[in-house]
N, CA, C and O atoms as a Maestro MAE file, in Angstrom:
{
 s_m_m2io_version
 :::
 2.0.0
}

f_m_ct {
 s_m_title
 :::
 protein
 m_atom[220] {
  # First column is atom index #
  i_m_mmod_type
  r_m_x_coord
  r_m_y_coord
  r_m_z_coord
  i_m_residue_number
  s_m_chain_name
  s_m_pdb_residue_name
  s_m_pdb_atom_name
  i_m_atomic_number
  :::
  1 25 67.403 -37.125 -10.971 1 A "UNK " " N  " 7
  2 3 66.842 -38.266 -11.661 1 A "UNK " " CA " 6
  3 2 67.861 -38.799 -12.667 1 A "UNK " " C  " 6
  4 15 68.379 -37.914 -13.347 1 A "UNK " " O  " 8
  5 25 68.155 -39.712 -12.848 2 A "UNK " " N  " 7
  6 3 68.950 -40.384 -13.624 2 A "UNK " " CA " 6
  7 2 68.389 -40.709 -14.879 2 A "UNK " " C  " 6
  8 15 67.222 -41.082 -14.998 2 A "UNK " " O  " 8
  9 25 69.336 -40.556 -16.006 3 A "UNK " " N  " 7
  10 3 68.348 -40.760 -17.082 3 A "UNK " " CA " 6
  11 2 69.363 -42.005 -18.082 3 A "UNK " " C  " 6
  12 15 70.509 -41.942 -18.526 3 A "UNK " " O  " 8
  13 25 68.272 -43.104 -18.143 4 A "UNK " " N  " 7
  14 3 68.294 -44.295 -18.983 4 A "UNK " " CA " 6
  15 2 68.598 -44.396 -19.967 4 A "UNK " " C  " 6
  16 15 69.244 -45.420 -20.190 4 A "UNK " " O  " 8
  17 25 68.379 -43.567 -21.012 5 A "UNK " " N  " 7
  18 3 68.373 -43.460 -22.481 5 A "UNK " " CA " 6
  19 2 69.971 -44.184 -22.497 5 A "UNK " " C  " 6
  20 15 70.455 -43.988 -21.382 5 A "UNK " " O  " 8
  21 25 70.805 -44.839 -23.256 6 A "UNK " " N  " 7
  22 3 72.168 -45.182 -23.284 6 A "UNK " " CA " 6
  23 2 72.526 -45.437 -22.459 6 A "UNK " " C  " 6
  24 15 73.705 -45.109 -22.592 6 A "UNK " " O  " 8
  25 25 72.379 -46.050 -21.047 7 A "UNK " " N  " 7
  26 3 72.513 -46.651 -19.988 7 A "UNK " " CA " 6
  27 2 73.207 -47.735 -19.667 7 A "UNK " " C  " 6
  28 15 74.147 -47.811 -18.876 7 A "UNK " " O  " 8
  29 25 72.571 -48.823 -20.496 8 A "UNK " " N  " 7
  30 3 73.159 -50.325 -19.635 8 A "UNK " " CA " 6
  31 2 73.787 -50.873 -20.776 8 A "UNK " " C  " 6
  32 15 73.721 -50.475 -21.939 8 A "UNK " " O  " 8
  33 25 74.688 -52.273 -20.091 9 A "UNK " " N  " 7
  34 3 75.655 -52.711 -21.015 9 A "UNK " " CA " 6
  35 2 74.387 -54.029 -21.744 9 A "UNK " " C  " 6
  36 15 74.639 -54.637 -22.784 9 A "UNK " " O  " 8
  37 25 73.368 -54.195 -21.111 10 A "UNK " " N  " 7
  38 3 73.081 -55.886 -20.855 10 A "UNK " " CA " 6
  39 2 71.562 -55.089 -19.836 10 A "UNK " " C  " 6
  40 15 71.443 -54.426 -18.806 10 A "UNK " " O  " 8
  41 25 70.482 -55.774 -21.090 11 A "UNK " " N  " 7
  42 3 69.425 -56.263 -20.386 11 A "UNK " " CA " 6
  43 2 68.999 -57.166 -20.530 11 A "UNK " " C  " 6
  44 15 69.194 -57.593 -21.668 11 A "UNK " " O  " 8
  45 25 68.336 -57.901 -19.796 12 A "UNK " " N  " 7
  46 3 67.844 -59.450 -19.328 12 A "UNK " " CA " 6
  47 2 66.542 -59.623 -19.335 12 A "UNK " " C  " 6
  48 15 65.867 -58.736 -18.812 12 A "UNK " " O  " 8
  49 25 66.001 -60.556 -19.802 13 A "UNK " " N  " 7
  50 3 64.752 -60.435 -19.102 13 A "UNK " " CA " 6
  51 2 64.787 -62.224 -19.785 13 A "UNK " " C  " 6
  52 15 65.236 -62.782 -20.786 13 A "UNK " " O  " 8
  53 25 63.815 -62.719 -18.207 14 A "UNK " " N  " 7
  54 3 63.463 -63.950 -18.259 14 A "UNK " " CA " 6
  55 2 62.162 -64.211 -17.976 14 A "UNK " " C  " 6
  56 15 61.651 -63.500 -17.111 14 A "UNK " " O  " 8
  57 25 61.134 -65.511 -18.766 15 A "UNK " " N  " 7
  58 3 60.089 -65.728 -18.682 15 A "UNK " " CA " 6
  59 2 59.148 -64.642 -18.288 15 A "UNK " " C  " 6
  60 15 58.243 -64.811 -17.472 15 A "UNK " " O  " 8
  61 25 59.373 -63.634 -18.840 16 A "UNK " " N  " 7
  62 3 58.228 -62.472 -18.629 16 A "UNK " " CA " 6
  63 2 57.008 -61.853 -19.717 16 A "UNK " " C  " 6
  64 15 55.902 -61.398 -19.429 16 A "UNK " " O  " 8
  65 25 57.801 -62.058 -21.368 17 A "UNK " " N  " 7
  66 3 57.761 -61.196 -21.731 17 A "UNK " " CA " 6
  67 2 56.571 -61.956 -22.079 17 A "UNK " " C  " 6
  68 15 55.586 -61.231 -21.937 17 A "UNK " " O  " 8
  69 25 56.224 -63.267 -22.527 18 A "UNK " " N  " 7
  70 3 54.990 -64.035 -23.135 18 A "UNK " " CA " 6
  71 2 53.749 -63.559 -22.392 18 A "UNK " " C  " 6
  72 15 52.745 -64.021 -22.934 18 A "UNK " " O  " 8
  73 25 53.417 -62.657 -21.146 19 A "UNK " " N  " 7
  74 3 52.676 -62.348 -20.273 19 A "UNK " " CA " 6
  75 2 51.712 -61.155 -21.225 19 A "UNK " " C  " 6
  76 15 50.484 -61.078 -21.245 19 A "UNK " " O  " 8
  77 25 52.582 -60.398 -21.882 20 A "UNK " " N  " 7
  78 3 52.386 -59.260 -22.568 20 A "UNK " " CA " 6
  79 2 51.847 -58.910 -23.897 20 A "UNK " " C  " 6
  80 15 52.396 -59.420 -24.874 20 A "UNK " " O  " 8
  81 25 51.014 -58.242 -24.041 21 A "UNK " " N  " 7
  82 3 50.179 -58.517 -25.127 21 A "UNK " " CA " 6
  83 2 51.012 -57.861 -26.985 21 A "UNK " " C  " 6
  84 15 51.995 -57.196 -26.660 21 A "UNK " " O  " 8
  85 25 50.934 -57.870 -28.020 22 A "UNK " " N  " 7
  86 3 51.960 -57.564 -28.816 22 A "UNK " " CA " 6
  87 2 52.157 -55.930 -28.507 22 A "UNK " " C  " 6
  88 15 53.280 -55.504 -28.777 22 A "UNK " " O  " 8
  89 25 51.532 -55.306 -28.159 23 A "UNK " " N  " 7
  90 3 51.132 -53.641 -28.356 23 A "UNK " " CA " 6
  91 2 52.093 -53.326 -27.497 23 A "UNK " " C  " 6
  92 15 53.087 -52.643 -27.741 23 A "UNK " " O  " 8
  93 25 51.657 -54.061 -26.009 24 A "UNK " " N  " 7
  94 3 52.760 -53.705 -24.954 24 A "UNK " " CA " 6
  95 2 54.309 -53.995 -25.579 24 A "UNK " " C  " 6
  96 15 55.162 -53.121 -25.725 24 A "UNK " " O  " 8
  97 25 54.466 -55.388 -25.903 25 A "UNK " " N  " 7
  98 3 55.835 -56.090 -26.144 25 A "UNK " " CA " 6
  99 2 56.398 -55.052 -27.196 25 A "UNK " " C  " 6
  100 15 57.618 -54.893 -27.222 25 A "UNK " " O  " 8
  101 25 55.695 -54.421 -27.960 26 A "UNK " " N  " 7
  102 3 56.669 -53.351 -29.194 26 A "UNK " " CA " 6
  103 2 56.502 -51.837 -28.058 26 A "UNK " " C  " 6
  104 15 57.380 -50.982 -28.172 26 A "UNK " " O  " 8
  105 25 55.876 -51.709 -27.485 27 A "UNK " " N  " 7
  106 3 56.581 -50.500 -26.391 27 A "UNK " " CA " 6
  107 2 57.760 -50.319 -25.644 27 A "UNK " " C  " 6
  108 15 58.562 -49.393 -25.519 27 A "UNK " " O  " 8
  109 25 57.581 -52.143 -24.898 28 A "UNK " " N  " 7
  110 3 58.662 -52.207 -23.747 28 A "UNK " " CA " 6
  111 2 59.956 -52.885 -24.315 28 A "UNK " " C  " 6
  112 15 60.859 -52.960 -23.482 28 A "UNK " " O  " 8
  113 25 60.273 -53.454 -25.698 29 A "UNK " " N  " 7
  114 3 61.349 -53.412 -26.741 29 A "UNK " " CA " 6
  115 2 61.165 -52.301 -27.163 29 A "UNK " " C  " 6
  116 15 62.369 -52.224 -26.918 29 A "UNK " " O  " 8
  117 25 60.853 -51.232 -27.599 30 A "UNK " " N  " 7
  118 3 61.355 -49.617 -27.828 30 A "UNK " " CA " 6
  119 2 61.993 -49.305 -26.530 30 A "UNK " " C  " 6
  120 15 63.186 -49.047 -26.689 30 A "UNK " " O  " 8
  121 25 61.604 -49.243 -25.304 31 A "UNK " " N  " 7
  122 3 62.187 -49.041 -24.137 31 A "UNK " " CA " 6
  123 2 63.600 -49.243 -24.051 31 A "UNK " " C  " 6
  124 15 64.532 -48.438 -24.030 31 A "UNK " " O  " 8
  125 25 63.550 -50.754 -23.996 32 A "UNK " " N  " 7
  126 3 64.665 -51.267 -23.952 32 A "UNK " " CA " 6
  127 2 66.000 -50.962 -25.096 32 A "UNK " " C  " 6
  128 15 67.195 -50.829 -24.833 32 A "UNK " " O  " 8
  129 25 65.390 -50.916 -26.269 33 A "UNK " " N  " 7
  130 3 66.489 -50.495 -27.273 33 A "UNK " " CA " 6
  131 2 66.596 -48.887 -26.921 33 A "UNK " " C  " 6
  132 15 67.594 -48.531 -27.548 33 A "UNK " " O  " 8
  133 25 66.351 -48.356 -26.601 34 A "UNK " " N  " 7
  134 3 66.571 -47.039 -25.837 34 A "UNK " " CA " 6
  135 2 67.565 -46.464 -24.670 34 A "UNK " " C  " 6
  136 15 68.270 -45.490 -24.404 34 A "UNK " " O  " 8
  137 25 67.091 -47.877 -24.095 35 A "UNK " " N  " 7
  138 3 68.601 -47.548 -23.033 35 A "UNK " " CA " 6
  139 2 69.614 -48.558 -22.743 35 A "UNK " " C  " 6
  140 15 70.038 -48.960 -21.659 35 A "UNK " " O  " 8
  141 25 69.974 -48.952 -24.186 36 A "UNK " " N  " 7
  142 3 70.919 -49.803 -23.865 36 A "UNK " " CA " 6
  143 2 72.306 -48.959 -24.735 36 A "UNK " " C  " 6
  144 15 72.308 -48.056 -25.572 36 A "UNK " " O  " 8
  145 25 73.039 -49.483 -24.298 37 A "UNK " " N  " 7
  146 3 74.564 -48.194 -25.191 37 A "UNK " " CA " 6
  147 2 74.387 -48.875 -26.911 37 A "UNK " " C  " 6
  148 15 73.784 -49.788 -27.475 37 A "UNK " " O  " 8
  149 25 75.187 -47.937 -27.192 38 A "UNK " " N  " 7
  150 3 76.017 -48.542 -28.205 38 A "UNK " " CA " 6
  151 2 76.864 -49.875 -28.399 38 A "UNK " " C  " 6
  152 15 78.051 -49.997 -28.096 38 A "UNK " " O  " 8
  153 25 75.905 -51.024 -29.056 39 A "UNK " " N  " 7
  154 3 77.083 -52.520 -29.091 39 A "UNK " " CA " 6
  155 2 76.401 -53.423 -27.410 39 A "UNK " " C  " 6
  156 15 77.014 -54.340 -26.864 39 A "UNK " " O  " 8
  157 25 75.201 -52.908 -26.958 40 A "UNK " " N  " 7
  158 3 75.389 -53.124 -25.606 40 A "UNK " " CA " 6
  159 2 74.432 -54.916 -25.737 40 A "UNK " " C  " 6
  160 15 74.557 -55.468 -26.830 40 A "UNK " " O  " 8
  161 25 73.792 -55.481 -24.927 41 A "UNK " " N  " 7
  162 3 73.019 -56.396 -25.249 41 A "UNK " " CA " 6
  163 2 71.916 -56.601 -24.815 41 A "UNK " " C  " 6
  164 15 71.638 -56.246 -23.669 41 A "UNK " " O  " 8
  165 25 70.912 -57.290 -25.701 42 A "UNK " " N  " 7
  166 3 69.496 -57.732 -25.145 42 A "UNK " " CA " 6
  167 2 69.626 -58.815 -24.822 42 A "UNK " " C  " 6
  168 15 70.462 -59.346 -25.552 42 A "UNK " " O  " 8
  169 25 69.091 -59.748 -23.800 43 A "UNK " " N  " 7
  170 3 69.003 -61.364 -23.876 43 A "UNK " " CA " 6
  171 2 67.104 -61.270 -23.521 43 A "UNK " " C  " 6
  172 15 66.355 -60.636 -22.778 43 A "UNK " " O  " 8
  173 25 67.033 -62.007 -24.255 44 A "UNK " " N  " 7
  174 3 64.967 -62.582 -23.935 44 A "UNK " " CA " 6
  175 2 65.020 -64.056 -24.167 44 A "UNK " " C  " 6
  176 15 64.996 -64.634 -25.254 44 A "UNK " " O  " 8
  177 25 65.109 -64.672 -22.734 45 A "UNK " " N  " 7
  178 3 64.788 -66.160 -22.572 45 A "UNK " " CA " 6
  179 2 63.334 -66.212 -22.281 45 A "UNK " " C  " 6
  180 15 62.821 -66.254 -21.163 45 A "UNK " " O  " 8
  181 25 62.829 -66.205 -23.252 46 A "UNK " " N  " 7
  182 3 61.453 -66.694 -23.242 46 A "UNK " " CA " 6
  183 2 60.575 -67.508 -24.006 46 A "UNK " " C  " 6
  184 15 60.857 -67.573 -25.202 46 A "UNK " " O  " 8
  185 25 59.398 -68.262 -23.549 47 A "UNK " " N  " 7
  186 3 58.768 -69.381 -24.792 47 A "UNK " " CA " 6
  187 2 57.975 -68.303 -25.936 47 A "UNK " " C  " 6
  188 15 57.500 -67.169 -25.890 47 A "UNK " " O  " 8
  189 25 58.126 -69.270 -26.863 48 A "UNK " " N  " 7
  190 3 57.388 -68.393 -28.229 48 A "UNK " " CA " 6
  191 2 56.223 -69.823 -28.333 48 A "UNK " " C  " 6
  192 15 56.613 -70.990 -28.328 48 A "UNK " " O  " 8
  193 25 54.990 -69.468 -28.410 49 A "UNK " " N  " 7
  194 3 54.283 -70.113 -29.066 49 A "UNK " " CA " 6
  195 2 53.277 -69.991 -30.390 49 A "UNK " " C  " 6
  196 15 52.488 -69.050 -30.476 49 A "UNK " " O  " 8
  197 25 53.375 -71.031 -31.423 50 A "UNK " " N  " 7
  198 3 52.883 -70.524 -32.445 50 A "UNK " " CA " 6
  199 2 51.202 -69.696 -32.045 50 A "UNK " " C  " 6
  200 15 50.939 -68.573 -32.475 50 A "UNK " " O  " 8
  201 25 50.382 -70.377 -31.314 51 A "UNK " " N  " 7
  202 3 49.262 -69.727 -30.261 51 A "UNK " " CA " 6
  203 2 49.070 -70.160 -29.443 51 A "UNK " " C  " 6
  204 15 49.636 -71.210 -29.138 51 A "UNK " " O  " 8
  205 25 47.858 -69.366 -28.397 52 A "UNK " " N  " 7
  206 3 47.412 -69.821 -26.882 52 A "UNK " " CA " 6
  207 2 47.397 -70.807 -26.632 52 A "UNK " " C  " 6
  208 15 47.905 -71.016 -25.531 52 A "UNK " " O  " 8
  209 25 46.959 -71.832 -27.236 53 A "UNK " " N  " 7
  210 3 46.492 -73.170 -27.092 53 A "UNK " " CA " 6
  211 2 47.963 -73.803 -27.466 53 A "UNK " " C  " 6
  212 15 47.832 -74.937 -27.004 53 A "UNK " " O  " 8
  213 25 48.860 -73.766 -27.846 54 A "UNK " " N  " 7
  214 3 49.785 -74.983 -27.836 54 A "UNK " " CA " 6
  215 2 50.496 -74.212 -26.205 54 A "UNK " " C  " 6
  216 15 50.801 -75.165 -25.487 54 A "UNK " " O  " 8
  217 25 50.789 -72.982 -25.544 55 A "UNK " " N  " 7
  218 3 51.771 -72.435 -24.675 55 A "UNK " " CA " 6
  219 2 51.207 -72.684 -23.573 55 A "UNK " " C  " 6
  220 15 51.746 -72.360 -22.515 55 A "UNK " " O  " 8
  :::
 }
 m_bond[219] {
  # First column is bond index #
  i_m_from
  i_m_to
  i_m_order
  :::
  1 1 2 1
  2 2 3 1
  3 3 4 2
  4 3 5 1
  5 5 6 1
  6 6 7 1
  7 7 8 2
  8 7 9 1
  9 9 10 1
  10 10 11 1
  11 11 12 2
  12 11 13 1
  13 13 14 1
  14 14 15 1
  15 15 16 2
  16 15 17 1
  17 17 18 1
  18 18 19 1
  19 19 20 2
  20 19 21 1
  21 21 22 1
  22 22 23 1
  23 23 24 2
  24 23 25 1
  25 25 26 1
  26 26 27 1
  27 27 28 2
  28 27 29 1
  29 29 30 1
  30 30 31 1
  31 31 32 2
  32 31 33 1
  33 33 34 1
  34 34 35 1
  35 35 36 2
  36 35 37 1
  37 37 38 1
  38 38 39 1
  39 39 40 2
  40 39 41 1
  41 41 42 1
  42 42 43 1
  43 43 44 2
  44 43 45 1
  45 45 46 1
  46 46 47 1
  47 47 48 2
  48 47 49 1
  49 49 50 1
  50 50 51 1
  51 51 52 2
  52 51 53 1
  53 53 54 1
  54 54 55 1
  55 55 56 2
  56 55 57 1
  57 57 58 1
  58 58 59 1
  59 59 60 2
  60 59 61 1
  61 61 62 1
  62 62 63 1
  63 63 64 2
  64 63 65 1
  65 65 66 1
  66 66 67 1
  67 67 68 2
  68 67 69 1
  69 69 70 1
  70 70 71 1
  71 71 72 2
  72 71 73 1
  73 73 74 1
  74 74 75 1
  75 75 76 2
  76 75 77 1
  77 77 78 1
  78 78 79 1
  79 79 80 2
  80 79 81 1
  81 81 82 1
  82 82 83 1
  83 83 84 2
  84 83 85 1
  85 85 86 1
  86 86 87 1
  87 87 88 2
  88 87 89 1
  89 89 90 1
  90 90 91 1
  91 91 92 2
  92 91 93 1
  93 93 94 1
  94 94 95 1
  95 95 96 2
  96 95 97 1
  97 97 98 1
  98 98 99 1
  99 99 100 2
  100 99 101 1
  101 101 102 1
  102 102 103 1
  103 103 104 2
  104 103 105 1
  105 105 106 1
  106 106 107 1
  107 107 108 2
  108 107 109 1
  109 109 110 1
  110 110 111 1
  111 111 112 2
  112 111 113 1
  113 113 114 1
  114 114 115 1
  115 115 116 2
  116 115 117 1
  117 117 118 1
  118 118 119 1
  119 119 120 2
  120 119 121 1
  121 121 122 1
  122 122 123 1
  123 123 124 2
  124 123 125 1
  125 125 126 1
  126 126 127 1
  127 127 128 2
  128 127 129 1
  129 129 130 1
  130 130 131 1
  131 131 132 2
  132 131 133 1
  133 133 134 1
  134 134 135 1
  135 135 136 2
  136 135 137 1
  137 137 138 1
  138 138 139 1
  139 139 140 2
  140 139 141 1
  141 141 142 1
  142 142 143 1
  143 143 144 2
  144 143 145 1
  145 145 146 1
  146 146 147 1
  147 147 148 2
  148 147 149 1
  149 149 150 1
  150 150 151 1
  151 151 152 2
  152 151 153 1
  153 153 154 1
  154 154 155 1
  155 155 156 2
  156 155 157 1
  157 157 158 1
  158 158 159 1
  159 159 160 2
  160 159 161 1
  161 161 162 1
  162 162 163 1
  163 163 164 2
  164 163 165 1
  165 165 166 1
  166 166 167 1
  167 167 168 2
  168 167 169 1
  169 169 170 1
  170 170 171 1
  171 171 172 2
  172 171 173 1
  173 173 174 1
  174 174 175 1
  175 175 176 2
  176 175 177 1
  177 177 178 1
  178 178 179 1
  179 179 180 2
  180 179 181 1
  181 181 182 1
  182 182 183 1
  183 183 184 2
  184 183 185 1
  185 185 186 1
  186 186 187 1
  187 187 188 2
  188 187 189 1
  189 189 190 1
  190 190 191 1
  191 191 192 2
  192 191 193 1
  193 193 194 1
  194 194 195 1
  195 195 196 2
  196 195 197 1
  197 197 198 1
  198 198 199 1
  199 199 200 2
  200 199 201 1
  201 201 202 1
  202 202 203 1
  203 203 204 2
  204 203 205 1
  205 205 206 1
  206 206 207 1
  207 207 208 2
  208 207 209 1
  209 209 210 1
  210 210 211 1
  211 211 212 2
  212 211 213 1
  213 213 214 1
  214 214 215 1
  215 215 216 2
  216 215 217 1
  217 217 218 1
  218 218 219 1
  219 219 220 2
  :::
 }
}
């Protein structure tokens, strides 16, 4: 099994993350800052809306 922890140079993620409720979104950003190296990068192209009704 390969293990993630310090892993990647560069994670990505597009139009996904607004799907996710805040509880999830601070899990799966712990995730992610988990297995990315040292100096490595996040990118999150995604919409922010102030709430439901304007997104």
């Amino acid at each position: 099994m390969i293990k993630l922890e310090n892993y990647f140079d560069l994670v990505l993620s597009t139009y996904s993350f607004h799907h996710y409720t805040i509880q999830q979104k601070v899990q799966l950003y712990r995730k992610i800052y988990n297995c990315l190296k040292e100096n490595a990068y996040f990118i999150n192209g995604d919409t922010v809306c102030k709430d439901k009704e304007t997104g």
